[in-house]
matplotlib code that plots the C-alpha trace (Angstrom):
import matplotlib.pyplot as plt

x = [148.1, 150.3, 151.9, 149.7, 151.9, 155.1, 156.8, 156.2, 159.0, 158.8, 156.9, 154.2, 153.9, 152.9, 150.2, 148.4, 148.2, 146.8, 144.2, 142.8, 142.3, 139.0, 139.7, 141.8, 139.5, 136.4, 138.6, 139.0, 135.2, 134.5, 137.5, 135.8, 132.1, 133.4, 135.7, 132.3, 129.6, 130.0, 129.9, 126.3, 128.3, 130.6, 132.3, 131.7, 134.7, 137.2, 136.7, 135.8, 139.1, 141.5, 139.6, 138.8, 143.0, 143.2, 141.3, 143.1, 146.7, 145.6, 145.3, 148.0, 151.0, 149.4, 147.8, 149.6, 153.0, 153.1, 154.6, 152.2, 153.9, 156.1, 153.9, 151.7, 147.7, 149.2, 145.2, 145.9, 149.2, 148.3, 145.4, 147.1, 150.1, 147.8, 145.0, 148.2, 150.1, 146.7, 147.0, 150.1, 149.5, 146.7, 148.1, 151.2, 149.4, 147.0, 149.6, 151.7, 148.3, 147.8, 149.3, 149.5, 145.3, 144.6, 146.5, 143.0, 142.4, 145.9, 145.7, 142.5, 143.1, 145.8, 146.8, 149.5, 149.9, 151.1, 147.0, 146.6, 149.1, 147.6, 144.5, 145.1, 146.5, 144.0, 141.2, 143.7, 143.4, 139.5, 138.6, 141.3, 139.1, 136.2, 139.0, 140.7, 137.7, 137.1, 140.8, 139.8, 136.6, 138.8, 141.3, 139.1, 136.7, 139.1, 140.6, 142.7, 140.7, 142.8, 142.1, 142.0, 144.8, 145.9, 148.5, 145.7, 145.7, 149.6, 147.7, 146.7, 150.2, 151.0, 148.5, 149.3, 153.0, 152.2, 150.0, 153.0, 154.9, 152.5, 151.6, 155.9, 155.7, 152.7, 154.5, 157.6, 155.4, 153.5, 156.8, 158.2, 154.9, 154.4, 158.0, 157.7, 155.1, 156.2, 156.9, 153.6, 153.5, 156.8, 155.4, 152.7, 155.6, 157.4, 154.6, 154.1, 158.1, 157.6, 154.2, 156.5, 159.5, 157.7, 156.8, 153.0, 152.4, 155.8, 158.4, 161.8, 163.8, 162.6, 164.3, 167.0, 168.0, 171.0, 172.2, 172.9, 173.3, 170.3, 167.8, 169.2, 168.4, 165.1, 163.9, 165.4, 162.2, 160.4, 156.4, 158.2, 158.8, 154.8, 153.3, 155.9, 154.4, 151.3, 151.5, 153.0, 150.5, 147.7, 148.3, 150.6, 150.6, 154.5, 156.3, 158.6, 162.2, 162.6, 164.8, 162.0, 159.9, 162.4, 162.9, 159.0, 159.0, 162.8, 161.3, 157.9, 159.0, 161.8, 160.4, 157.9, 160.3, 162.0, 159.0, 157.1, 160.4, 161.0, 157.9, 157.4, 161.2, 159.3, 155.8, 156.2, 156.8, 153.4, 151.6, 154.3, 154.3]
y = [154.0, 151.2, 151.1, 148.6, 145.8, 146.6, 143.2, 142.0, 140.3, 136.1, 134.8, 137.5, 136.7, 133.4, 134.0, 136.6, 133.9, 131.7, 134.5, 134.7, 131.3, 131.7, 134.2, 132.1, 129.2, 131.8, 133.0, 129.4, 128.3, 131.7, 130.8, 127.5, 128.8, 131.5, 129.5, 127.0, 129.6, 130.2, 126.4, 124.3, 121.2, 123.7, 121.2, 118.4, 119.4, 119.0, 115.5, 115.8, 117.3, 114.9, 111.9, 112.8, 113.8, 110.4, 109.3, 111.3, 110.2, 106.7, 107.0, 108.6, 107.4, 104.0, 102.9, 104.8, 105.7, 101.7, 103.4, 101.4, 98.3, 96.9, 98.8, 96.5, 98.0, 100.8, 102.6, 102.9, 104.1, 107.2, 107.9, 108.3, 110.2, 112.6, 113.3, 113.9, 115.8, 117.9, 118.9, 120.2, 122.1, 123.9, 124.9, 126.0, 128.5, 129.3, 130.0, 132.2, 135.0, 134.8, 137.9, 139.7, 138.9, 140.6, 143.7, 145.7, 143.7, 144.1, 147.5, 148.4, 145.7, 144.9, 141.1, 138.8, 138.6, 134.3, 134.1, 134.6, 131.4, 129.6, 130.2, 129.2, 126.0, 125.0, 125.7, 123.6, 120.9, 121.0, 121.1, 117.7, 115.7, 115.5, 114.2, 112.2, 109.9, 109.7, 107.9, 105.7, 104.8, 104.2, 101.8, 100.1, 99.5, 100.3, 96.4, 94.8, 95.7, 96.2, 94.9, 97.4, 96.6, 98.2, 100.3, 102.7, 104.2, 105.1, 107.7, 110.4, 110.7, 111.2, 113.5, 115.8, 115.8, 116.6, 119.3, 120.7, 120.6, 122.9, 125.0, 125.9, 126.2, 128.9, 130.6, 130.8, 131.3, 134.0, 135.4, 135.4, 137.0, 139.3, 140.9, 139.9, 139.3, 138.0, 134.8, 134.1, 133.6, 131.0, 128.4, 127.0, 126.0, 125.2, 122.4, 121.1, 120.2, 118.9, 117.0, 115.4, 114.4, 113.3, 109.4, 110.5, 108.5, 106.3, 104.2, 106.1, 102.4, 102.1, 105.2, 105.2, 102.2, 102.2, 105.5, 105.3, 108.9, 110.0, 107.6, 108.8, 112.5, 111.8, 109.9, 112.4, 114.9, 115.4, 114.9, 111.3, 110.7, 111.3, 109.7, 106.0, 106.4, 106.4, 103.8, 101.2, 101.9, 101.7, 99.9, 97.2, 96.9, 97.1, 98.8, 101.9, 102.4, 104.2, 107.1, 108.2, 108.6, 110.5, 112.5, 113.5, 114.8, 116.9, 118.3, 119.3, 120.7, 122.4, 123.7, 125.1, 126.7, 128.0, 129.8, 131.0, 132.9, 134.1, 135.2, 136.8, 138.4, 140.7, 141.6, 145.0, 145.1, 143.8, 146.6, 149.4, 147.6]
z = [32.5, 31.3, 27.2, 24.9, 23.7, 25.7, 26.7, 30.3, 32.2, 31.1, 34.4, 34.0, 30.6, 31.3, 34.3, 31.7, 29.4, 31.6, 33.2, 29.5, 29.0, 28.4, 25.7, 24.0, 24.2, 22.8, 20.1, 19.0, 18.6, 16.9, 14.5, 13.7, 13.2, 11.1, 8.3, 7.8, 7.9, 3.8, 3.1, 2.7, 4.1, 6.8, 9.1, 7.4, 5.0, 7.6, 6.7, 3.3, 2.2, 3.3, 1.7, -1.4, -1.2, -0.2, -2.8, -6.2, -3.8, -4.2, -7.9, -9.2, -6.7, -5.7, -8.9, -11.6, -10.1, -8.3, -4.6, -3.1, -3.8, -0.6, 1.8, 3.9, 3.6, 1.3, 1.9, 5.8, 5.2, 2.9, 4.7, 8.2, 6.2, 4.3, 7.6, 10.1, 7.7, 6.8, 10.4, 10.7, 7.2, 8.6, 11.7, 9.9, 7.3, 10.0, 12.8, 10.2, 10.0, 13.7, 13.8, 10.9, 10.0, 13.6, 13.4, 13.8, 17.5, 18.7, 18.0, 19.9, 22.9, 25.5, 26.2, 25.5, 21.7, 22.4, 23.1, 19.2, 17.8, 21.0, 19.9, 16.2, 17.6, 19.9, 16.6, 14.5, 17.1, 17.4, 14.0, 13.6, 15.9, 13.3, 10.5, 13.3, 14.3, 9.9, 10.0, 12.3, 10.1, 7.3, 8.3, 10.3, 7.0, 3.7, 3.0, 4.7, 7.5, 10.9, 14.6, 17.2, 19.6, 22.9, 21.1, 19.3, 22.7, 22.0, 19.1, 22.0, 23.1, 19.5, 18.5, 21.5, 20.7, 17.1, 18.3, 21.2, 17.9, 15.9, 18.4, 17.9, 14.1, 14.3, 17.0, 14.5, 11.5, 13.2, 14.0, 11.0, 8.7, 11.2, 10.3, 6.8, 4.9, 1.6, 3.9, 3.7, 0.2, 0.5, 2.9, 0.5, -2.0, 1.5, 2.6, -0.8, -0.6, 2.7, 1.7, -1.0, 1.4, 4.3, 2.9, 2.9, -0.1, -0.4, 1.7, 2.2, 1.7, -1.7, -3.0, -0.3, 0.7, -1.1, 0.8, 4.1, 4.6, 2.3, 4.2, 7.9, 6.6, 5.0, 8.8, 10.8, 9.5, 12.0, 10.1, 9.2, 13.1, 14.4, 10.5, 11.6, 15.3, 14.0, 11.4, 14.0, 16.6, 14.5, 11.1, 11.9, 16.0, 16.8, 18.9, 17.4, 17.7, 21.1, 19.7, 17.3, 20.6, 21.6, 18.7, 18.5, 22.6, 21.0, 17.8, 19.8, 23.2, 21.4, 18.7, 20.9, 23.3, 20.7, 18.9, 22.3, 23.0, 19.5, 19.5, 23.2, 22.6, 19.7, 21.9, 21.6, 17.5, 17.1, 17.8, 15.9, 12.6]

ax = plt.figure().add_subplot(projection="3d")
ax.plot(x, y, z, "-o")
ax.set_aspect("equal")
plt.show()
């Protein structure tokens, strides 16, 4: 008889997430079936939401507050900001219950607790898709209406890093909550400060231009890095600076090392608390 939840050696680790592949994959689907079956509309919401955010957004910061003006097809721009962003927000407070809203399966069954932010991620990621083809829609129809170009096709490598890099915040998240739980209550009031810093709605050089060191900190955030990929691949067809490519494979590879080994460093802990 072996000890349910004590910590295998790193490379075994690894092969038993890969032999339940298929778990992870079912747990996914069942995830996204389950979170619609209460609503009349069910998946049609996961594109819902982020327009009609869009859509109050537009109002208040574009039309009221004026941050739209000195950004070129200022509709495109917050809707890219607000669907990508929406993403990583959902994986985030998603990932962060992987663990501690399964305590009752961990305790009955023996596998690799990683197959529970894995499988968060990957439902994250699925559900996106829906909301992802709706962006498209939109800046391809919203005025000024944009050309496809070859450099949409740069969006799939930016999507998947975006996803590499939530897959490491629910492994931290998860991590974290599962230790303790009043975190959980923090990262809401955590994403609305990032929503707010990440130029979702607003240009950084308009409010800080004038510092050098401000604007440098402010574009070094890592939701700023994928949301300017985006915008230049498919908004205004230009090529990116070449460190903020690099800075998006840094902040998701490491952040993703990082968590898994936070996370697989504390196996056994999940099934004790």
């Amino acid at each position: 008889m072996s000890v349910v939840g004590l910590r295998p050696g790193l490379g075994q680790y690894l092969r038993q997430l890969w032999d339940r592949r298929d778990f992870i994959v079912t747990m996914a689907r069942s995830g996204i079936a389950s979170s619609n079956a209460q609503h009349r509309l069910g998946r049609v919401w996961l594109v819902l939401t982020p327009l009609l955010q869009g859509l109050v957004y537009a109002l208040i910061f574009g039309l009221l507050l004026g941050t739209s003006r000195g950004i070129d097809n200022f509709i495109g721009y917050l809707v890219i900001g607000i669907f990508l962003f929406q993403y990583t927000a959902r994986a985030l407070t998603d990932g962060s219950k992987a663990v501690s809203g399964n305590r009752k399966l961990i305790q009955v069954l023996s596998f690799p607790r990683a197959a529970l932010p894995l499988s968060v991620t990957l439902r994250s990621m699925l559900t996106f898709l829906p909301a992802l083809a709706a962006m498209f829609v939109v800046v391809l129809v919203a005025p000024p209406q944009e050309v496809i170009t070859w450099r949409w096709v740069l969006v799939l490598p930016i999507i998947a890093l975006l996803s590499l890099f939530n897959l490491g915040l629910s492994f931290l998240a998860a991590r974290l909550v599962a230790s303790v739980s009043d975190i959980s209550q923090v990262i809401p009031f955590a994403l609305r400060i990032w929503f707010y810093t990440s130029g979702v709605f607003f240009a950084y050089d308009r409010f800080a231009g004038d510092n050098p060191t401000l604007l440098a900190v402010l574009e070094a955030n890592p939701m700023h890095v994928y949301l300017t990929l985006a915008r230049d691949a498919v908004l205004y067809g230009q090529d990116s600076p070449p460190a903020y490519w690099w800075q998006a494979v840094g902040w998701a590879v490491g952040l993703t090392l990082v968590g898994f080994l936070l996370f697989w460093r504390s196996e056994e802990r999940y099934t004790r608390d």
